[in-house]
KOLTI-171650 format. One line per 2 residues: number of its first residue (from 1); their letters; for each residue x, y, z of C-alpha. Coordinates in steps of 0.2 Angstrom, whole numbers, always signed. Layout:
BEGIN
NUM = a = X:Y:Z; ...
# end
This chain:
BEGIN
1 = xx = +337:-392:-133; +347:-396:-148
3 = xx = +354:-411:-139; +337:-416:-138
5 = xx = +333:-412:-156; +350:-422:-161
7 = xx = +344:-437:-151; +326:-436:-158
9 = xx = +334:-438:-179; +346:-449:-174
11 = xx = +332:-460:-168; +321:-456:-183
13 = xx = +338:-459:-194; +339:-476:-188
15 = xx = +321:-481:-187; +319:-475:-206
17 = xx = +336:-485:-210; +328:-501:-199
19 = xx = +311:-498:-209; +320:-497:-228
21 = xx = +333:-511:-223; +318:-521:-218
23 = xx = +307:-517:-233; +324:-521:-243
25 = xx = +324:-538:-235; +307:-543:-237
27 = xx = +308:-535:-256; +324:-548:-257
29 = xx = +315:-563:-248; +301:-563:-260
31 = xx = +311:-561:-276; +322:-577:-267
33 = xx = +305:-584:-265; +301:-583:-284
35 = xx = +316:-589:-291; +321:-600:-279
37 = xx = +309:-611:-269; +298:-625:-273
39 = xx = +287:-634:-266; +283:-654:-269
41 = xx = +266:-660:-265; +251:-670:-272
43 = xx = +260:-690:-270; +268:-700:-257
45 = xx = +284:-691:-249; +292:-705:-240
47 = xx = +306:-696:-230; +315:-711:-225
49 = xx = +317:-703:-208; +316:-716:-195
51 = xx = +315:-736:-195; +295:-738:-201
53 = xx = +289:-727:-215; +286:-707:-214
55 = xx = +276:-696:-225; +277:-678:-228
57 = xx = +262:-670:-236; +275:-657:-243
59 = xx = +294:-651:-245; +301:-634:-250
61 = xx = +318:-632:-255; +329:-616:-258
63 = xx = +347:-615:-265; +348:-636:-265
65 = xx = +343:-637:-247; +329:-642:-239
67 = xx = +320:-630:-230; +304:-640:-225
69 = xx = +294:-653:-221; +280:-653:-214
71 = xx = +259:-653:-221; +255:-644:-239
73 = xx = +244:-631:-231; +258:-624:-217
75 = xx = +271:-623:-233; +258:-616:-244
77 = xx = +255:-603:-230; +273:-599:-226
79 = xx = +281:-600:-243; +266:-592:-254
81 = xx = +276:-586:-268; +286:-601:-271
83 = xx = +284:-612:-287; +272:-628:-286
85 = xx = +280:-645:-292; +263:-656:-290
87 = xx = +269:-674:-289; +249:-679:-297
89 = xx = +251:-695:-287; +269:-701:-289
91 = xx = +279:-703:-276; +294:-696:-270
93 = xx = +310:-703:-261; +328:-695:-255
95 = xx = +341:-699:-272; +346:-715:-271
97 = xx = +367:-717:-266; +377:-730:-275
99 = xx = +384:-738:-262; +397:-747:-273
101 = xx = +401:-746:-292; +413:-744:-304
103 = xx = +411:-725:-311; +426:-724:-322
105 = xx = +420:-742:-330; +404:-735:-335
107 = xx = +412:-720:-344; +424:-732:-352
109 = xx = +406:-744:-359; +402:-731:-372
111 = xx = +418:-738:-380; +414:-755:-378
113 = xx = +402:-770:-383; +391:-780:-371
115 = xx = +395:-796:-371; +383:-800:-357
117 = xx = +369:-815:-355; +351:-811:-349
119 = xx = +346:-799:-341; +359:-789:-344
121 = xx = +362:-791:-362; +359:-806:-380
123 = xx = +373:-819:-378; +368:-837:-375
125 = xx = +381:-845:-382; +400:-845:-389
127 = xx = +394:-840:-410; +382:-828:-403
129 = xx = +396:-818:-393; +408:-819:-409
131 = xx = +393:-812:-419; +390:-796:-408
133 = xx = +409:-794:-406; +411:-795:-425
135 = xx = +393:-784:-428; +403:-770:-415
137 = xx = +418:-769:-427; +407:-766:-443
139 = xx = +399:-752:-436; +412:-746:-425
141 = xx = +422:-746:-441; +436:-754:-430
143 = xx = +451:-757:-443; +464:-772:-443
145 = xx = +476:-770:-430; +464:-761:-416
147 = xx = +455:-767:-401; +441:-775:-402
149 = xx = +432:-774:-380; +420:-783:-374
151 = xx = +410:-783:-356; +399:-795:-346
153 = xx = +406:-812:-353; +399:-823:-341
155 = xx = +405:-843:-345; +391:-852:-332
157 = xx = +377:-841:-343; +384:-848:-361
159 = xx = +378:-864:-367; +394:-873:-369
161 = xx = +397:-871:-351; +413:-868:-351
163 = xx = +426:-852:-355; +429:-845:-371
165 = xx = +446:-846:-379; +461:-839:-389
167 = xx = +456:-850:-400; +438:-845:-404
169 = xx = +444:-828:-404; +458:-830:-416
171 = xx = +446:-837:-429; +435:-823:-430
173 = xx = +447:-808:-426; +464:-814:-433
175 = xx = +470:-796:-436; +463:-787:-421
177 = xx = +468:-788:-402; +452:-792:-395
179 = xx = +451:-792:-376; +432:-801:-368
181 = xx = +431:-793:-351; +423:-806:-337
183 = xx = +406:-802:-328; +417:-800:-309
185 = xx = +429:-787:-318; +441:-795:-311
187 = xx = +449:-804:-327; +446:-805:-345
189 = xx = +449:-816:-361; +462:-811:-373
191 = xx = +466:-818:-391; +483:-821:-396
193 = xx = +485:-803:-403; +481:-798:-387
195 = xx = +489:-810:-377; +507:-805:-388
197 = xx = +502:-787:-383; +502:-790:-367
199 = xx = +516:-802:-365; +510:-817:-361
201 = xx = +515:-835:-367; +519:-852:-362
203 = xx = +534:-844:-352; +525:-835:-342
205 = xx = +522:-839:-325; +506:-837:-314
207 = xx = +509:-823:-303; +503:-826:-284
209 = xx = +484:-824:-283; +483:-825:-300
211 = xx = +475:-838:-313; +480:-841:-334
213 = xx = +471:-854:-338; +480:-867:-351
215 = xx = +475:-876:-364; +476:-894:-362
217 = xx = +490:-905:-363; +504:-892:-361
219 = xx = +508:-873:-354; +501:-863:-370
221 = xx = +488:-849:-360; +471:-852:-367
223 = xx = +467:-835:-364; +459:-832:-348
225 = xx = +469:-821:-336; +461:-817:-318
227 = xx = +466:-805:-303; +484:-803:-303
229 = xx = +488:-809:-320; +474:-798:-327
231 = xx = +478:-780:-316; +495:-777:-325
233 = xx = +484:-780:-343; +471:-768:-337
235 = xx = +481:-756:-333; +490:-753:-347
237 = xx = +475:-757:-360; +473:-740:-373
239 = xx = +459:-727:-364; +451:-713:-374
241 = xx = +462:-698:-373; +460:-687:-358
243 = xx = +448:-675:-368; +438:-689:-374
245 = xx = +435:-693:-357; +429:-677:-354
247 = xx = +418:-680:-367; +410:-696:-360
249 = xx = +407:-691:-341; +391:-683:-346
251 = xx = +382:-701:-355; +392:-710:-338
253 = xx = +382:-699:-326; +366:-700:-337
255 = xx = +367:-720:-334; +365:-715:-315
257 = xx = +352:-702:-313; +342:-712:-325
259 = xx = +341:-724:-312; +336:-712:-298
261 = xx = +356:-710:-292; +362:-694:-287
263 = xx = +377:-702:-279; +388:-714:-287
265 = xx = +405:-721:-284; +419:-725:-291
267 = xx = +425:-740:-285; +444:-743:-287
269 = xx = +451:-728:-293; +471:-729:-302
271 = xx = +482:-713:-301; +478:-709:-318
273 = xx = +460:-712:-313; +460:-699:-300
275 = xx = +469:-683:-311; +457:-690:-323
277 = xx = +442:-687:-309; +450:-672:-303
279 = xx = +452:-663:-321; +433:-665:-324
281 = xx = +428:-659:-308; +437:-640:-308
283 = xx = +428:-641:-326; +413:-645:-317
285 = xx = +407:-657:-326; +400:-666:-312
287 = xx = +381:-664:-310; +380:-678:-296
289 = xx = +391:-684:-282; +406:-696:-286
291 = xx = +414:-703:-271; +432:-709:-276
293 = xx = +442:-726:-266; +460:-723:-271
295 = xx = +468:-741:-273; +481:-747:-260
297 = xx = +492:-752:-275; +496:-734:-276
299 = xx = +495:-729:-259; +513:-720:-257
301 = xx = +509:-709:-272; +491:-701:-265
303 = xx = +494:-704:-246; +497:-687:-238
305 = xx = +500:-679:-254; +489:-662:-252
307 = xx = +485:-665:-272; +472:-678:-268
309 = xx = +463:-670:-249; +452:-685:-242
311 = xx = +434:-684:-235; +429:-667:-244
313 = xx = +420:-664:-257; +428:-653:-273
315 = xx = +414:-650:-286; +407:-664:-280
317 = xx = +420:-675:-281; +427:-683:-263
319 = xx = +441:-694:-263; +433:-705:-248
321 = xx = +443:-719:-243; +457:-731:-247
323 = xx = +452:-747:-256; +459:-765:-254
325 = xx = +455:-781:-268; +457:-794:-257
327 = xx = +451:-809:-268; +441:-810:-284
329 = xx = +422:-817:-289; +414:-833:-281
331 = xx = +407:-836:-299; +423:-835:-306
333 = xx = +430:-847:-292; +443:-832:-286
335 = xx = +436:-829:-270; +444:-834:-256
337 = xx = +437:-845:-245; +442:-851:-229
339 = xx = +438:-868:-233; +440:-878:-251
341 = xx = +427:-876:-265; +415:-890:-269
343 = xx = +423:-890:-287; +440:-890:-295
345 = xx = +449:-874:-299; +450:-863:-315
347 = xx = +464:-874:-322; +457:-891:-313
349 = xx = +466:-889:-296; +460:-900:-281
351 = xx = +456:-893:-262; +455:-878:-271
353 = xx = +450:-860:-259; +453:-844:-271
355 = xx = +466:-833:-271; +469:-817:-259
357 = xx = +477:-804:-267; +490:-797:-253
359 = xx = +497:-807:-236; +487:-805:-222
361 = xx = +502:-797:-212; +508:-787:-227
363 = xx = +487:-780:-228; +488:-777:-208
365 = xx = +500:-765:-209; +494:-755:-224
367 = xx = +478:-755:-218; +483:-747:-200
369 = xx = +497:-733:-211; +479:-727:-217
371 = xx = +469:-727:-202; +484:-717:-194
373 = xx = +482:-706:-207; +464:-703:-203
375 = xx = +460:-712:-223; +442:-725:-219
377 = xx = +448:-741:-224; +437:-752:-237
379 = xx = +440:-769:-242; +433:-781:-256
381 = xx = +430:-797:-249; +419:-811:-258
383 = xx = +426:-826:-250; +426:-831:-229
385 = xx = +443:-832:-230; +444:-813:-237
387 = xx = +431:-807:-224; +443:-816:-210
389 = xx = +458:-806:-216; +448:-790:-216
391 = xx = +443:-791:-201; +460:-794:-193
393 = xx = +469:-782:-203; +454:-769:-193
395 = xx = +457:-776:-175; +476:-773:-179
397 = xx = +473:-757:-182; +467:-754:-167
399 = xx = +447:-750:-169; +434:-754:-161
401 = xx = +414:-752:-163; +414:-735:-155
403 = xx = +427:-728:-162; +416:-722:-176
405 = xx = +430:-728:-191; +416:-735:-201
407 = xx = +426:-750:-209; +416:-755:-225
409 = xx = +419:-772:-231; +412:-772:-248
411 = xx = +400:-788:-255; +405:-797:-239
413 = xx = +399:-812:-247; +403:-829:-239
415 = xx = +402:-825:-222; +396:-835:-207
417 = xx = +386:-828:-192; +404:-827:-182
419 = xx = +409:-813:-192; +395:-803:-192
421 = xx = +396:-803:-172; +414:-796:-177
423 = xx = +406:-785:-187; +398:-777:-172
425 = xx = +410:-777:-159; +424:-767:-171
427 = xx = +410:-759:-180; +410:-765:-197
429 = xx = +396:-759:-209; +395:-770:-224
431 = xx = +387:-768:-241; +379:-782:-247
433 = xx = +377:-787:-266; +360:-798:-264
435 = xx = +359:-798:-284; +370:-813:-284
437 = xx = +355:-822:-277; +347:-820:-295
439 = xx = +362:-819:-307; +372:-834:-299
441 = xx = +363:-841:-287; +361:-859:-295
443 = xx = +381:-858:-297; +386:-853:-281
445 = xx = +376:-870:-273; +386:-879:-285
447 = xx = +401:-872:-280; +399:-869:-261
449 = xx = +383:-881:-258; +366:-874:-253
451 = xx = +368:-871:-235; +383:-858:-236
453 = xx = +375:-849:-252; +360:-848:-241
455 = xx = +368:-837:-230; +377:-828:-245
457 = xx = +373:-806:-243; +363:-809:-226
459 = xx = +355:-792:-224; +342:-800:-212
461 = xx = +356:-805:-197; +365:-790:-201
463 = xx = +352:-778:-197; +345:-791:-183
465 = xx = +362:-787:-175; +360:-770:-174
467 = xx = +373:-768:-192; +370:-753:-203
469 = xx = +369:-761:-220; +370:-756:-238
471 = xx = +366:-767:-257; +373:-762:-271
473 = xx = +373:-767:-290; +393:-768:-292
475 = xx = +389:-758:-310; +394:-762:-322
477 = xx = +396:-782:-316; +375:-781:-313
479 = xx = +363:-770:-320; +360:-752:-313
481 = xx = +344:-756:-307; +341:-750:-290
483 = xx = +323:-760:-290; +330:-774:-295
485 = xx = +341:-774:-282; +328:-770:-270
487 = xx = +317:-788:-278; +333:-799:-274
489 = xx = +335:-792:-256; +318:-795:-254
491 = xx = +314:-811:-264; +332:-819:-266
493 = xx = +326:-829:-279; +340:-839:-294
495 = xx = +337:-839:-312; +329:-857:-311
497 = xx = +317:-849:-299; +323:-857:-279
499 = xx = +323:-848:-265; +340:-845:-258
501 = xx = +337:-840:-240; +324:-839:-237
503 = xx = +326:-830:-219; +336:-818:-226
505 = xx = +325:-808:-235; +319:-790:-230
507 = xx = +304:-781:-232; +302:-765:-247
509 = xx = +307:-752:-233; +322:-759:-227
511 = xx = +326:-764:-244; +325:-743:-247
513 = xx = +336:-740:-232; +349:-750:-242
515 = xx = +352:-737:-254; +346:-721:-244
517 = xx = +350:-719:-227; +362:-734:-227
519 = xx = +374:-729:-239; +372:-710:-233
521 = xx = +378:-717:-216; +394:-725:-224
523 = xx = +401:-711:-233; +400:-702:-217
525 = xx = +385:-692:-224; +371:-696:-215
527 = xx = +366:-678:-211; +371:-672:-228
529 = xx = +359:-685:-237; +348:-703:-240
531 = xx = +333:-692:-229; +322:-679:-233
533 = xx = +325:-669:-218; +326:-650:-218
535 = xx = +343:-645:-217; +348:-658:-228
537 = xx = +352:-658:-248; +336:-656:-259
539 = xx = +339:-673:-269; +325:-683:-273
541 = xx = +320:-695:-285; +301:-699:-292
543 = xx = +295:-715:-297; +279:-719:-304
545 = xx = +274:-729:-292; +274:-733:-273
547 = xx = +287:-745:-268; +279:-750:-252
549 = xx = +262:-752:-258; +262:-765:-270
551 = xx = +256:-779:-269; +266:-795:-272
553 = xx = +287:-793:-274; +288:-795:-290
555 = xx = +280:-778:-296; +293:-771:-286
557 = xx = +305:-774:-304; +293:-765:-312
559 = xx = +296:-747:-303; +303:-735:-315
561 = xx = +310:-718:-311; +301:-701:-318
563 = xx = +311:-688:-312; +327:-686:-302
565 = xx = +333:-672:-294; +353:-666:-289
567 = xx = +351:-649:-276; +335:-644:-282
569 = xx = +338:-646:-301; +331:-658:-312
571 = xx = +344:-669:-319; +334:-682:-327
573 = xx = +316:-683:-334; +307:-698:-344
# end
């Protein structure tokens, strides 16, 4: 009998404890429900899920994660208490991924002037550029003796046609060192303050894949230093102080999430670059994603070295992938190309093909010390010539399409229909750059002719082939724009108004996938983000307005983002 009784409490004692526990659960659900859920409804929810447009009548998300998608009544219905974001007819989109950029250049631009031509910035011609760099130094305050930096001086945009000099420079900033950084970021003008600084004369000679222009008649530099004979000056030019750079990440991410980014990257990231990075990140100052490519320069100091962990995210920084320059800008006439130019080089040289930046045996075997070390392997190729070095360096190091490496060769420019077949059988994913299309279209024909700048970003034969793809702006070279980059992609059309391949243009949904599900898929983070699936991170962007329902190409420029969201939170609102 009292065995009995015993048996009979301890089963009520566990019932009441199941009962309050339960009571206590449901009392905790709801509060979570309060505080942390939301649903989105009321506008087009395109989810990006799939190759043709999806819709969801509603998402919830809780703690920065997407827990459905589904119709607005079923959401309403299971998550009754949480809070209502009504879209009132906007429409709502995974954040946008930068697919490439340059992160640590867009902290440094609150520091300098922009020196760029339409659309980017004022400058037209020679005196207009000396005018805004001398307008900087008055309200900068900048005394005699400091630097005076520019970005986005683009030489085929001024009316002169041709490249500034030392000498236009030295008769408007005789006492300051003034440095004019070129549109490709991939060399700069300097005046002869500068120039001293850096220590460069007649004597100097040009490094290998690298250009300093001379001035005429003799071996005095004019100024203009490019690729290899630019790095070295780059890398020691004056930076703010590590704690002003703290100061600055916030305005560098607000350039980002203004423009619907929840994911940028930074593009070529130095030693200093990378404590830099790493500094801000156990600060948390981050408040998106910033994926990091270490540069091969460097390689033995961050290789292995447990300070800098590869393919994880810290605080939501992730050091993703080594990083090779293996030529410079088509515009510039640094790319490399596999055959000769249509025009003379920089400093008037005949047969002239670029430069590449390492030796295609020296690259190979780099590039396979990484992929033994389990590092994804990127490289910057512009040129044919570029893009055919890549791709051996890849097949040397042993990968092949399903291997799942996920090689990204970045702008992969100049390139014929032969390399994207090699593209699919070692499984190379590119990221286009269609805003040359627009921005230097015109030049490249000049350049190249009109049949191989046709092909120039072909996103078309790409995906035809079966190629995940990817466009990107190359900030701070083009404007952060991501519609913009979506109009070229979809338009191709150059700044006197031709079309410039026509057959490579996509429509506004794969011009979406670009910068959503196509970027997600080359950071290894396709089921992380670029969707909204449930599962996957509640980052979202609203626009104004329907990408994929307007109705000529054009309005597509005119999209603006409302809101964006990082893990549930708004981060930016107009």
């Amino acid at each position: 009998m009292i065995k009995n009784i015993s048996i009979l409490a301890l089963v009520f004692s566990v019932l009441i404890s199941c009962k309050i526990e339960k009571k206590e659960a449901v009392q905790a659900s709801n509060d979570e429900n309060q505080t942390q859920q939301i649903i989105y409804f009321g506008g087009d929810i395109i989810t990006m899920d799939g190759d043709t447009p999806q819709y969801a009548e509603a998402v919830v998300q809780r703690e920065g994660k997407i827990i459905f998608v589904g119709k607005k009544s079923d959401a309403e219905k299971q998550f009754s208490s949480a809070k209502k974001h009504d879209l009132q007819g906007k429409t709502m989109l995974p954040g946008f991924i930068d697919p490439h950029g340059h992160f640590m250049s867009a902290i440094l631009m609150v520091t300098q002037v922009n020196v760029a031509s339409p659309p980017m910035g004022t400058i037209t011609d020679i005196a207009s550029m000396i005018k805004k760099l001398q307008d900087f130094k008055e309200e900068k305050g900048i005394k005699d003796g400091e630097w005076i930096v520019g970005w986005g001086y683009d030489q085929d945009l001024l009316a002169e046609k041709r490249h500034i000099t030392k000498l236009d420079l030295d008769k408007a900033f005789p006492n300051n060192k003034v440095l004019v950084i070129h549109i490709s970021m991939h060399g700069a003008v300097l005046n002869s303050k500068a120039l001293e600084w850096a220590g460069v004369d007649k004597n100097s000679k040009t490094p290998d894949g690298g250009v300093i222009a001379r001035l005429p008649g003799g071996n005095e530099p004019a100024g203009l230093l490019m690729e290899m004979a630019y790095m070295p000056v780059f890398d020691k030019l004056p930076q703010p102080s590590e704690d002003e750079m703290m100061d600055l990440m916030k305005a560098a991410q607000v350039q980002y999430v203004s423009n619907g980014y929840t994911h940028a990257v930074e593009g070529f990231t130095h030693i200093k670059d990378m404590n830099t990075l790493k500094r801000a990140a156990k600060e948390g100052r981050f408040f998106i994603d910033i994926a990091s490519l270490p540069g091969f320069t460097e390689m033995d100091k961050w290789l292995n070295n447990p300070e800098y962990p590869f393919g994880e995210y810290n605080n939501r920084l992730k050091f993703q992938g080594g990083k090779f320059t293996l030529d410079g800008s088509p515009q510039g006439l640094t790319a490399y190309m596999a055959e000769p130019y249509k025009v003379s080089g920089p400093n008037g040289e005949k047969n002239w093909v670029g430069n590449t930046s390492i030796p295609r045996k020296e690259l190979a075997k780099l590039a396979k010390t990484m992929v033994d070390n389990n590092v994804q392997i990127m490289f910057h190729a512009n040129g044919s010539g570029a893009i055919e070095d890549a791709i051996y360096a890849i097949e040397n190091a042993g990968i092949k399409a399903g291997d799942n490496k996920r090689p990204v060769i970045i702008h992969s420019q100049f390139q014929k229909l032969e390399h994207l077949i090699k593209y699919v059988e070692i499984g190379i994913t590119p990221t286009y750059f269609t805003n040359h299309t627009f921005y230097w279209g015109d030049v490249h024909i000049r350049n190249v002719g009109e049949k191989k700048a046709s092909f120039i970003s072909p996103i078309k034969a790409a995906n035809d082939l079966g190629l995940v793809t990817s466009n990107h702006t190359d900030f701070n070279v083009t404007l952060l724009d991501p519609f913009f980059v979506m109009w070229t992609s979809m338009k191709r059309e150059t700044r006197s108004g031709k079309i410039l391949g026509a057959d490579q243009v996509i429509d506004a949904y794969a011009a979406l996938q670009q910068i959503t599900t196509g970027s997600a898929y080359q950071f290894f983070e396709e089921n992380r983000k670029g969707k909204i699936k449930k599962g996957m991170l509640a980052d979202f962007v609203i626009l104004d307005k329907n990408p994929l329902k307007l109705s000529n190409v054009d309005e597509v420029k005119e999209v603006k983002v409302v809101e964006t969201i990082k893990e549930g939170k708004s981060v930016y609102k107009k």
